[in-house]
N, C-alpha and C positions, 0 to 999 in steps of 0.2 A: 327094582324097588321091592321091600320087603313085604308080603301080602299080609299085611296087618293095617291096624287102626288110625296110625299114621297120616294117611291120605285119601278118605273114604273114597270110591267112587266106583263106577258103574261096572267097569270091566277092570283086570288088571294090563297096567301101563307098560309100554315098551323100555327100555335103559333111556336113561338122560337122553346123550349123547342124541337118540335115534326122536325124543322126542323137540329138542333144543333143531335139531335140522328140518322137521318138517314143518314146524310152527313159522320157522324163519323163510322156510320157499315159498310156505303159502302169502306172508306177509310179503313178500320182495316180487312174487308173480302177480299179484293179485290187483286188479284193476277196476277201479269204477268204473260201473254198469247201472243206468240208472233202471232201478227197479229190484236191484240184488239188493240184499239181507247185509249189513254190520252188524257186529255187537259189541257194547260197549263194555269194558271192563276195569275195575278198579286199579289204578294206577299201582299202590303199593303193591297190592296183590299179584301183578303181574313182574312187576321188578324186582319180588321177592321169589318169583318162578322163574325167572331169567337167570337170578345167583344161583338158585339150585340145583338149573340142568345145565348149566356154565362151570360150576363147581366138581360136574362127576362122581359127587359124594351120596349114596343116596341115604347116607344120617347124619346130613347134613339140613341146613335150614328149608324144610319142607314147607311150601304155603301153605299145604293144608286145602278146606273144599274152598271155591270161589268166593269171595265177600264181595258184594259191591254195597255193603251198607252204608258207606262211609258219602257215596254218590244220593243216598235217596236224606228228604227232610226230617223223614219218620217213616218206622218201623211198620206204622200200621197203615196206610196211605200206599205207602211205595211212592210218594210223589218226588221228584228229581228235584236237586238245590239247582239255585239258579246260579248262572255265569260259571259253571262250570269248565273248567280249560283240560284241552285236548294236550296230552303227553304231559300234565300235571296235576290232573286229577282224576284220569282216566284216556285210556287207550283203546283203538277202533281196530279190530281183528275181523276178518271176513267171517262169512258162515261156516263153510269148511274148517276152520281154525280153530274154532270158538268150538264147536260140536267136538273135535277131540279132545279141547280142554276139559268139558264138559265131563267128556266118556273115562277121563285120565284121573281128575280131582272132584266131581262130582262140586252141588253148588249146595250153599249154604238152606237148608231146610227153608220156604216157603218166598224165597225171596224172588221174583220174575226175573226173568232174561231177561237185558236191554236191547229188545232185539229195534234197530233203524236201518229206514230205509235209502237208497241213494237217489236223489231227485234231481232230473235235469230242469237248473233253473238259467235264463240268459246269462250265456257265455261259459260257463262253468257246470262240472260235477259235484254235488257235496252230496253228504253222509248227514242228514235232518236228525241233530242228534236231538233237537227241543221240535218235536211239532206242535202246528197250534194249537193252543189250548181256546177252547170257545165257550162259554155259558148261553146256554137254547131257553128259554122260554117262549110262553103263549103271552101273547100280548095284554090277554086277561087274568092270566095267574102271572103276574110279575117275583112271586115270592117261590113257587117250585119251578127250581133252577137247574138244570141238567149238564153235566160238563162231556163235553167232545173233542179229539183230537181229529184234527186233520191234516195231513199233508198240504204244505204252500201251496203245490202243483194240481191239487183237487177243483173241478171245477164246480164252482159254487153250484149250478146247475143240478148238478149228480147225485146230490145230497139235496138237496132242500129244493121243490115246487112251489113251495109258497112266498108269500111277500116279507121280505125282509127289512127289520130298520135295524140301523147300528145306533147302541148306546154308547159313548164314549166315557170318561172317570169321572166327567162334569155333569151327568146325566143329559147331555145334547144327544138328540135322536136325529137320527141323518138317513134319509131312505134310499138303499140299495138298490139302481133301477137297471143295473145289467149285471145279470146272475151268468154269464154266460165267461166271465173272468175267469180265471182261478183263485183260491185264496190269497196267495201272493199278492196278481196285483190290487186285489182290492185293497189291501192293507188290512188286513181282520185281523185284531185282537182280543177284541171287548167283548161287550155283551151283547147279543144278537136278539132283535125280538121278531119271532115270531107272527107275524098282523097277520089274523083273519078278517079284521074290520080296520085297514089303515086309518079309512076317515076320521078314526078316532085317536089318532098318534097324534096330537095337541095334548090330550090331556098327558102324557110324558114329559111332557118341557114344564119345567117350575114356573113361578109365577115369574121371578129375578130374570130368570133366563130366556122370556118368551120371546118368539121372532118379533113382537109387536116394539117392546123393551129396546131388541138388539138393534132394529132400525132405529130408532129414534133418540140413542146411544149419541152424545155428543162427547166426543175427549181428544184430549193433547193428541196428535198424531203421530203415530211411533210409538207411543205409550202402550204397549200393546203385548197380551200375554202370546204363548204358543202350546197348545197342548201336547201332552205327552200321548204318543200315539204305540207305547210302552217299550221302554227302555230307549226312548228318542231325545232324551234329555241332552248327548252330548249334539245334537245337530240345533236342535233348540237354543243350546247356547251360543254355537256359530253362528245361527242365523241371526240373535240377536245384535252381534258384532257387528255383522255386515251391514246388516238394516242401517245401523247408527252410524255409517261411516258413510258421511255426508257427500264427495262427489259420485261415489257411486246410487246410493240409493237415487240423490237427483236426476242423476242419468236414467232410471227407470222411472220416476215418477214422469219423467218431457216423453217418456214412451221414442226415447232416442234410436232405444233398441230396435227398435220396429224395421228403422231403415239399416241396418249393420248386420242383420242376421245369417246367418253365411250356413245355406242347407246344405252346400256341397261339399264341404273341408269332411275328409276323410276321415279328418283325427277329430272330430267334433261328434257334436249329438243329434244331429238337422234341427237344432235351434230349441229341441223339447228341453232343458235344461237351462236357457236361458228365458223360457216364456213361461216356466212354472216359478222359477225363482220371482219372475216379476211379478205374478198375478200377489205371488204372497206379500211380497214389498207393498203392493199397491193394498193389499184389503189390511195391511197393519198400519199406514199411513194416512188411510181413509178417515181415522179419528172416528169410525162407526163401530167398532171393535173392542167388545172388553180383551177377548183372545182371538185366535187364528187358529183354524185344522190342517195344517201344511200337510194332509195325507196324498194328494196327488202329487205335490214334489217329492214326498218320500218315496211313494211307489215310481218314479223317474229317477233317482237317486239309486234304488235297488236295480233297477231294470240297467243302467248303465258302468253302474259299479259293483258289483256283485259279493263284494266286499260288505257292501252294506245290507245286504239284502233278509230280511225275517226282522227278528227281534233281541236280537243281542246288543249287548252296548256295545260301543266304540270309540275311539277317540276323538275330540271336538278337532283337536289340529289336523288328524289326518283328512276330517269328514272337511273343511274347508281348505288342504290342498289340493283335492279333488275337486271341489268347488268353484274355486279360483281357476282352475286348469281347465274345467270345462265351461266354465261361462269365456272365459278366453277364445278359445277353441268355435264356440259356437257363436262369436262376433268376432270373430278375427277380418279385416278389412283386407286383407291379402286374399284374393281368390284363390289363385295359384301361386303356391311357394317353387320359388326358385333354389336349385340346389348352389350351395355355398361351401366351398371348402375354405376349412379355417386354416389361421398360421398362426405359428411362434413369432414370439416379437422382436426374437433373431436382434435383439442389441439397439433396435428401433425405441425411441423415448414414449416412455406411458401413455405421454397425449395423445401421441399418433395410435398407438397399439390401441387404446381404448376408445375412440371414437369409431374408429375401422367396426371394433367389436359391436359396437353400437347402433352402427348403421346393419351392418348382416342382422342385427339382430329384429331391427326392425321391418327388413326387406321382407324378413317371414313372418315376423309376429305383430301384427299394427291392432288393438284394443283398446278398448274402454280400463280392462284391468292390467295392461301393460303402461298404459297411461297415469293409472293411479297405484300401481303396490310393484310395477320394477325399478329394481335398482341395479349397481355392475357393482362385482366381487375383481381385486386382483391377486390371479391365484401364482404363486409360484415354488414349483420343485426344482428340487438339487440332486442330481445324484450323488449316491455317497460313494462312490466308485470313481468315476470319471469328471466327477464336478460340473458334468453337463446342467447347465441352468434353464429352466422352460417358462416361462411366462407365458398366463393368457389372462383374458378378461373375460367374462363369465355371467351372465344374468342371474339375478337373483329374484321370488316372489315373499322369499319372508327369510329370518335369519331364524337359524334354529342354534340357540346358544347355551352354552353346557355351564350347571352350576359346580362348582367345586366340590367334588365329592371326600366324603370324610376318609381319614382311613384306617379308620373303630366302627365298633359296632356295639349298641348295646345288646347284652341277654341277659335273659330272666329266667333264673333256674330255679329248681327245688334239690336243698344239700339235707340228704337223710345221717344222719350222723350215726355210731355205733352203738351210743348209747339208746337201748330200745324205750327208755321212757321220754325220748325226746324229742318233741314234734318235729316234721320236714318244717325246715326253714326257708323262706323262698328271699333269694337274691338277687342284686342286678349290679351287671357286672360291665366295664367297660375292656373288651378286646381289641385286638387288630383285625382287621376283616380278613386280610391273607393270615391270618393267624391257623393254630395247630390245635387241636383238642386238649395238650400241654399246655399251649398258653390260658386257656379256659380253666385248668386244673390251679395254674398258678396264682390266677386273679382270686381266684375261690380261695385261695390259700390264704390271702391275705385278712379277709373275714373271719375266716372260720378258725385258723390257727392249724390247721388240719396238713402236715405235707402233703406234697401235689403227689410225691410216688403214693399216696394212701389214696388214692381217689380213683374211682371207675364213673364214667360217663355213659348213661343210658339215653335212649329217647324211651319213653313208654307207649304204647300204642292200644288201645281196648284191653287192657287189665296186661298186657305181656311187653318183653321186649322185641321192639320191632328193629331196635339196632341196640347193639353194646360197642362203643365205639375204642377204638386203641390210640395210645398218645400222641400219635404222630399223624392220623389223620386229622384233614384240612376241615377247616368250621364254617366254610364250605357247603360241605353237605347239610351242615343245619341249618333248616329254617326258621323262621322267627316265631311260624307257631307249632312249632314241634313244644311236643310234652318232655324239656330234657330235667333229668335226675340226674343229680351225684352223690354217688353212695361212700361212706367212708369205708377204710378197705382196713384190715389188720395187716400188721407186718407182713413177712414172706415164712415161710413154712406153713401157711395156712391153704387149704382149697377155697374158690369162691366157687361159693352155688348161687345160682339164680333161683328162686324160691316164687312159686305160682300157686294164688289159692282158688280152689276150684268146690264148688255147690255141686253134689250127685244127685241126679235122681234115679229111682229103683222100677224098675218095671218088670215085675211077677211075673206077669201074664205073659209075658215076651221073651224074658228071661235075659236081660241086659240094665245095664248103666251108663247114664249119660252124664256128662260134667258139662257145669258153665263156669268159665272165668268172671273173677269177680275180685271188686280191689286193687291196692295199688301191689304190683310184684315189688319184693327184695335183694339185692346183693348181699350178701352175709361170709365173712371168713369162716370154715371150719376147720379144726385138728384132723390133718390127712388120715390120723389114726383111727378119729372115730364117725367112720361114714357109714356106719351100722345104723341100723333101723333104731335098736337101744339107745345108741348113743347121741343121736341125732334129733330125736323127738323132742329130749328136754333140752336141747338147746334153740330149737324151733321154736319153742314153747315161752321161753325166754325173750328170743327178737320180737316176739308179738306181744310182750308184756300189758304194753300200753292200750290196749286196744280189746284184751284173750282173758275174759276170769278163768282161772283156775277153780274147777270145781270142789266146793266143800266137801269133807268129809262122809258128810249126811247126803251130799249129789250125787255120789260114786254111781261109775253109770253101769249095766249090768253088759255085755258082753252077748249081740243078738247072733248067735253062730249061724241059721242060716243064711238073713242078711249076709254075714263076713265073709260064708264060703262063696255064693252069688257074685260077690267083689271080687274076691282072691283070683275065680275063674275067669276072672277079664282082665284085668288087672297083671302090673310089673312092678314087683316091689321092688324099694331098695334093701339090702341084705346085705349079710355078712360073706364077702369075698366075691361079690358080684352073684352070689347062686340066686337060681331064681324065690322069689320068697314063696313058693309053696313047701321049699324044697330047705328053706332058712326055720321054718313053722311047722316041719317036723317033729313030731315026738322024740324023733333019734337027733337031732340035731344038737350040737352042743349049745347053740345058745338058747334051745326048749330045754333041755334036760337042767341046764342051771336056773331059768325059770320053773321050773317046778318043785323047786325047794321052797317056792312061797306061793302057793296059790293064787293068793290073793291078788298078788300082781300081775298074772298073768290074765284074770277074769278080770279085771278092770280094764272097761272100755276106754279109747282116748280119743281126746276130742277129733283129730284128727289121724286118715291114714297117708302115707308117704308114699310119694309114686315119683317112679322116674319117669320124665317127659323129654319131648323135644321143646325147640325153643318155641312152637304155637302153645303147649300147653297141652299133646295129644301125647297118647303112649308110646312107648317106641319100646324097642329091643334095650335090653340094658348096656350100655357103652360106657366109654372113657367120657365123660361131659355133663356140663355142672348145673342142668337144668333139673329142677324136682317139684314136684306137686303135691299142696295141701288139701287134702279130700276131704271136705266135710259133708254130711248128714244135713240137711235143711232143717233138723228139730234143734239138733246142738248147736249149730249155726246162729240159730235163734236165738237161743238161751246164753249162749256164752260171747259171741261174737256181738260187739260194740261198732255200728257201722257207721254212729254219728261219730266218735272217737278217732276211728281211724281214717277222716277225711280230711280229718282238722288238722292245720297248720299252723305258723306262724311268720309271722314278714318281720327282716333283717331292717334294719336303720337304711339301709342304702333303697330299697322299695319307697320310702318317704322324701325324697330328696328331688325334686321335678325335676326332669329332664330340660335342660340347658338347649334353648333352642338359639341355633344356631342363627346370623342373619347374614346379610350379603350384600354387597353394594352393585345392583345392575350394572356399571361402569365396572365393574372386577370381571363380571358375567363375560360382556362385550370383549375384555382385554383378553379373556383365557380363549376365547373364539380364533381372537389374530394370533394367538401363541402358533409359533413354530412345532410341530408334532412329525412322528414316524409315519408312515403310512403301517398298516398295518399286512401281515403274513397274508389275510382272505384278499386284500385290495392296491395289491403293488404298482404299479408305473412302469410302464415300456419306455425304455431308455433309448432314444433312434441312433445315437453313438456306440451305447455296449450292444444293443440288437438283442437286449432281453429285459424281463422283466427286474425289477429292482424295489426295495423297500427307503424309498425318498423319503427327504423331510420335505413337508410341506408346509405353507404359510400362508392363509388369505388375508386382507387384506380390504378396507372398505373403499370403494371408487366414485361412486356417484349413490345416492338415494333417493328414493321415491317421497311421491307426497305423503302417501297414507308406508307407514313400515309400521310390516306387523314382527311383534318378537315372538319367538317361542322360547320358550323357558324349557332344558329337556329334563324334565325333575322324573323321567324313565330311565330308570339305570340297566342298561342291559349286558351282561357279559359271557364267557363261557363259563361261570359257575353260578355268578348272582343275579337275580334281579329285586329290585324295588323303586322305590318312590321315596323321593327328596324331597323331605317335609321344608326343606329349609325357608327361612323366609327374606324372598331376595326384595330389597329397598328399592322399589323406581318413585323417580318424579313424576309426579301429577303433571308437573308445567316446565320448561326449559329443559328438558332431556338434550342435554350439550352432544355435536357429535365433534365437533370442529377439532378437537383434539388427534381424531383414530381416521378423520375422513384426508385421504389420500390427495384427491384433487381437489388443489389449494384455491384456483381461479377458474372463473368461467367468461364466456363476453361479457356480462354484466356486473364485473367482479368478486368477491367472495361468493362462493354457496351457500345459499342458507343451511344450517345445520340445526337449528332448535325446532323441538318436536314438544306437542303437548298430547298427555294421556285424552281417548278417547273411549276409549271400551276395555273390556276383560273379562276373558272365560276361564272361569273357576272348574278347578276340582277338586271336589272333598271326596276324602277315603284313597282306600290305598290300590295295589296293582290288580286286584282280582275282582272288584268290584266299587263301588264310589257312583257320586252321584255329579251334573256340568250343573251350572247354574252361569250369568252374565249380570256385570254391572254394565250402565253404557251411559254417554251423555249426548241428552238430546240435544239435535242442530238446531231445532227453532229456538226452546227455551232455556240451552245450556244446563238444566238441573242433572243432577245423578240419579237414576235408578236401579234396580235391583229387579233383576230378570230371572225366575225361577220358577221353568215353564209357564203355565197358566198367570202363575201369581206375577204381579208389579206391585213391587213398592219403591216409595222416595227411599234413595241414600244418601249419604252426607260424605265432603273425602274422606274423613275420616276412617270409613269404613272400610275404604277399598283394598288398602294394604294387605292381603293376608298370605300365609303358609298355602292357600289354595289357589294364590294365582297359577294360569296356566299360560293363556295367551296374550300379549300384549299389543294393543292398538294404539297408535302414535300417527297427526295429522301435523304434518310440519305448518311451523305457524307465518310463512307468509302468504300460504293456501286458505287458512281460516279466515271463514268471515264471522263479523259480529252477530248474534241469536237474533233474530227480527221479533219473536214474542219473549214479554217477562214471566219467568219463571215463577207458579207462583209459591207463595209459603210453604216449607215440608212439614205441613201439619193438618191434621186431621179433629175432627170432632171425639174418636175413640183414642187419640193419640199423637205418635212421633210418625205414624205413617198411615198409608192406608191399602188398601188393596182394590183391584181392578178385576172382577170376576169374569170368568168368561162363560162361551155359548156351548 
């Protein structure tokens, strides 16, 4: 790498090649060790360093020093966004790793290392890429508030001797009586207070909220908020599901549990998982409850599943198949499971294949939740080889069913057009999702009137291009919130320069300049002929129209020679024939000697100087490539530069036209479920005839179903290039959910099976894949009314309500399992209104 400005950093770097292999051994050697050093780093930034010393080119796309700005909320803070995702918004390189990055590209002025640590928490290693964050006060200065970080694994002890209360978001204070924990299990998020005089931690609790209040609390039973113990909102909404879903909760209110608890089963939790879940059933059921603090099932929840453990969100469906599985597990009625080998159905009739299944299945698994939420799936592969057919019948705990994915997309671009007085127009376009950066050129085509060859597709990234993309790559790589432009292009015989303007400042004393990018960058055609500094100015001069006064006659600016020689000596102009422009701003040179035929012109300062860059917008060597920078002066800048102007845009007709939301008939859902599919290249089938693996069709198949069937709707779209979220809005019935059409076993000894199911719960989520919030509606078993579960808060709902784009999980009680509500529901109305709310403690 060329030892210039390029890539500031501490020492100079070894060749690509030598840097691309040791970065990679250390990553591929490199092992959690809990108590060693990660560091995190901005995801583009490193992928942008991976093309670079992948590429072999070293003037080629240099990242530049380390940015993780893009990771923190603000500049001034350094405080980290939340829900940050690992390999999509940043990347974890060990210490070793990280310190030559360091030593190679040096880091963005003032910005902290993300340096994390590796903590052994049960059952696993993780990289604590969020530690807690705690707010400390004195119990008597409630108002100076101190923040601290600590590792989960800290043992409260270590840190703090004195007495501790937790404040939770409802201002309920809870006193901490074993500091000898560690942060983890205590579950600490909130706000910690300090007590030198506890006796006095009454006056904390509001008047609403006093323990006096909360005893003497009369309400519906079940009607019952759950606090968010932060970012617990998706287990919140599980639990409120379950809560509602009448044999099971009844099963823990008779305390049935008590005799089935099974300490010894291997694959269980010795029961701790099924005795927190109930405590919480029992104090929501209690009717003494505005809300509920389910922190010791959460902290049993972490401690078991590790998956859940700190404060990250997660998903409601995955936190209740874990739930399901292990409250199963820890009341399983089988002491000891007997080993079972299964069969093919070898040509044997369904009846028989499936009751066989049924019985093994229960030899091992006898529960309270095999009792209410299994059903049998019947699966069957073909191979595409041999036509070997395999039948089997298969247990199910919930059906995970796929909505019909589209196969468009929309985007929302900005089309800068040629003409410079013409504001960026922002469009929205409907593509193919497999589609081409072509096909994006040609939908734009349609708007704009613009041919697609005339069009270049950017994404823009902090004032530069982070990608310039070519016609045939996949749209794919674009995200929905990537910043993408399309620039109009001039014919062929022109060069495109990419065009970056840049803010200098001067520092005398030190004897250097420094530029910040600023603005949106341009694509601009120019005449191959004139990539002269002369000839190049006033046509720079031109594309900024809209936004650039031209200074009057009487502005003319005077020509500050020491200033320009200070620049010159750092600085890489663009010139005539590539020479370097100290050497173009010779007095001998021919394009000074025709310049001083007029003085005048030559003494006249311009608003801008022109610099050749790389694609960050940093000096490089002068080469074949079309990136250039516009250097301004922060006084000229001021005066002539229009920054409310150049922000401004304008929206195309198709920006006003709502997006068409799509809807779905549950019963379409269910059918695309039993469709016949490939298996896929990651997940083939052992063929016992060909003696290898094979890519079968496969086909399930509904066989028997349970009382309570839960759906899941997978509105998560996951592939090898895209992921998102299925806003779609899928139509189920509240009441008669018919199955009798798709259910396989027609008869049983007591004639038909019931097949009709009525809605009884559902876990909402709003927002999209990186972040969003769970919420629950459910109806209650005594009084049948609807509610609206949204952690802490209850309010009544009407059906009406429940349909939306945020369904997530679906609860269905087949209805010859229902019994009639034994209390009447009463009115959903309130003295302030259509509802009310239900505060908690």
């Amino acid at each position: 790498m060329a030892a210039n400005s390029r890539c500031p950093a501490a020492e100079d770097p070894p060749g690509l090649e030598t840097q691309r292999r040791e970065v990679e051994c250390l990553l591929r050697d490199c092992e959690l060790r809990a108590g060693d050093s990660w560091f995190m780093v901005d995801h583009r930034w490193y992928e942008q360093w991976k093309e670079f010393v992948e590429s072999g080119d070293q003037n080629s796309t240099c990242p530049g020093q380390i940015d993780n700005g893009e990771l923190f909320e603000d500049v001034d803070s350094y405080h980290l966004k939340e829900r940050l995702v690992e390999n999509e918004d940043f990347v974890l390189v060990p210490a070793e790793a990280w310190h030559k990055l360091l030593s190679w590209y040096g880091m963005v002025d003032q910005q902290p290392p993300l340096e994390r640590k590796v903590v052994d928490l049960p059952s696993t290693l993780k990289v604590e890429v969020y530690p807690v964050e705690l707010f400390l006060c004195l119990h008597g200065n409630m108002e100076n508030v101190t923040t601290a970080h600590f590792s989960r694994t800290d043992s409260i002890r270590e840190f703090c001797l004195c007495r501790l209360w937790m404040k939770s978001s409802d201002n309920n204070c809870e006193r901490l009586r074993n500091v000898h924990v560690s942060v983890l299990d205590a579950c600490l998020t909130g706000q910690w207070q300090h007590s030198e005089r506890p006796h006095k931690a009454h006056r904390l609790f509001s008047r609403r909220n006093s323990p006096e209040e909360q005893d003497s609390y009369r309400g519906q039973p079940g009607v019952c908020g759950l606090t968010n113990l932060g970012n617990t909102c998706f287990m919140n909404s599980a639990l409120q599901c379950l809560s509602n879903t009448p044999p099971l909760t009844e099963y823990f209110l008779q305390s049935s549990y008590l005799e089935e608890l099974n300490f010894s089963n291997p694959l269980g939790m010795k029961g701790e998982i099924a005795e927190a879940y109930a405590d919480v059933i029992k104090q929501m059921w209690s009717g003494h409850h505005y809300s509920v603090v389910p922190r010791v099932f959460k902290t049993k929840v972490g401690h078991f599943a590790s998956q859940f453990l700190g404060y990250q969100q997660h998903d409601s469906q995955e936190l209740l198949s874990f739930l399901l599985d292990g409250l199963h597990e820890d009341l399983n009625r089988v002491k000891n499971k007997e080993y079972i080998e299964l069969r093919d159905a070898e040509g044997r009739p369904d009846q028989e294949v499936a009751e066989e299944a049924w019985r093994n299945h229960r030899r091992r698994n006898d529960s309270v939740i095999v009792d209410t939420f299994h059903g049998l799936f019947k699966s069957t592969l073909i191979c595409p080889q041999c036509q070997k057919v395999s039948v089997t019948f298969d247990p199910f705990c919930y059906l995970s069913i796929p909505l019909p994915v589209s196969k468009e997309r929309v985007m929302e671009v900005f089309f800068i057009s040629l003409d410079p007085y013409a504001k960026p127009m922002q469009h929205r376009v409907v593509v193919a999702k497999a589609g081409k950066v072509l096909d994006l050129c040609l939908a734009l085509s349609q708007t704009t009137g613009v041919p697609e060859t005339q069009m270049v597709v950017a994404d823009v990234f902090k004032h530069r291009f982070y990608k310039i993309y070519t016609p045939d790559e996949s749209l794919n790589c674009i995200l929905d919130r990537d910043d993408i432009f399309v620039y109009g292009e001039a014919p062929e015989q022109q060069t495109l320069v990419a065009l970056y303007l840049r803010e200098r400042s001067h520092y005398r004393d030190y004897g250097s300049v420094s530029t910040t990018l600023f603005g949106h960058p341009l694509l601009l055609s120019v005449p191959r002929a004139s990539c002269t500094q002369e000839a190049l100015y006033p046509i720079f001069l031109e594309r900024l129209a809209r936004y650039v006064r031209v200074p009057k006659a009487s502005e003319e600016l005077e020509e500050d020679d020491d200033e320009d020689e200070l620049y010159k000596s750092q600085t890489n102009g663009v010139s005539d024939g590539n020479k370097p422009r100290e050497e173009a701003c010779s007095p001998s040179s021919p394009a000074n000697q025709q310049a001083a035929k007029t003085r005048a012109c030559r003494r006249k300062k311009r608003l801008f100087d022109i610099q050749a860059v790389n694609c960050n917008g940093l000096e490089r060597e002068m080469a074949a490539q079309p990136y250039v920078a516009l250097d301004w002066d922060a006084e000229t800048k001021k005066r002539f530069y229009n920054e409310n102007e150049a922000e401004k845009y304008m929206k195309h007709g198709s920006m006003d036209v709502p997006l068409q939301q799509s809807t779905v008939q549950l019963q379409e859902c269910i059918q695309l479920f039993t469709t016949v599919e490939t298996l896929e290249e990651e997940n083939p089938w052992y063929c016992p005839v060909c003696k290898k693996h094979q890519l079968a069709t496969k086909k399930l198949d509904l066989w028997s179903l349970p009382e309570v069937l839960i759906i899941h709707l997978k509105r998560f779209s996951y592939t090898k290039f895209t992921r998102e979220k299925l806003d779609t809005i899928v139509d189920f019935p509240l009441r008669d959910l018919d199955f009798s059409g798709c259910l396989l076993r027609k008869t049983t000894s007591n004639g038909e099976p019931p097949s009709r199911y009525d809605l009884i719960a559902v876990s909402n989520h709003y927002g999209g894949l990186r972040d969003g919030h769970y919420t629950s509606y459910a109806r209650n078993k005594d009084n049948a009314q609807w509610y609206y579960f949204d952690d802490s808060k209850v309010t009544y709902a009407t059906e009406e309500q429940i349909m939306t784009n945020a369904a997530y999980v679906l609860f269905y009680h087949r209805q010859d399992k229902m019994r009639k509500p034994c209390v009447a529901a009463p009115p959903p109305s309130s003295p302030t209104g259509d509802f009310f709310f239900f505060f908690f403690f």
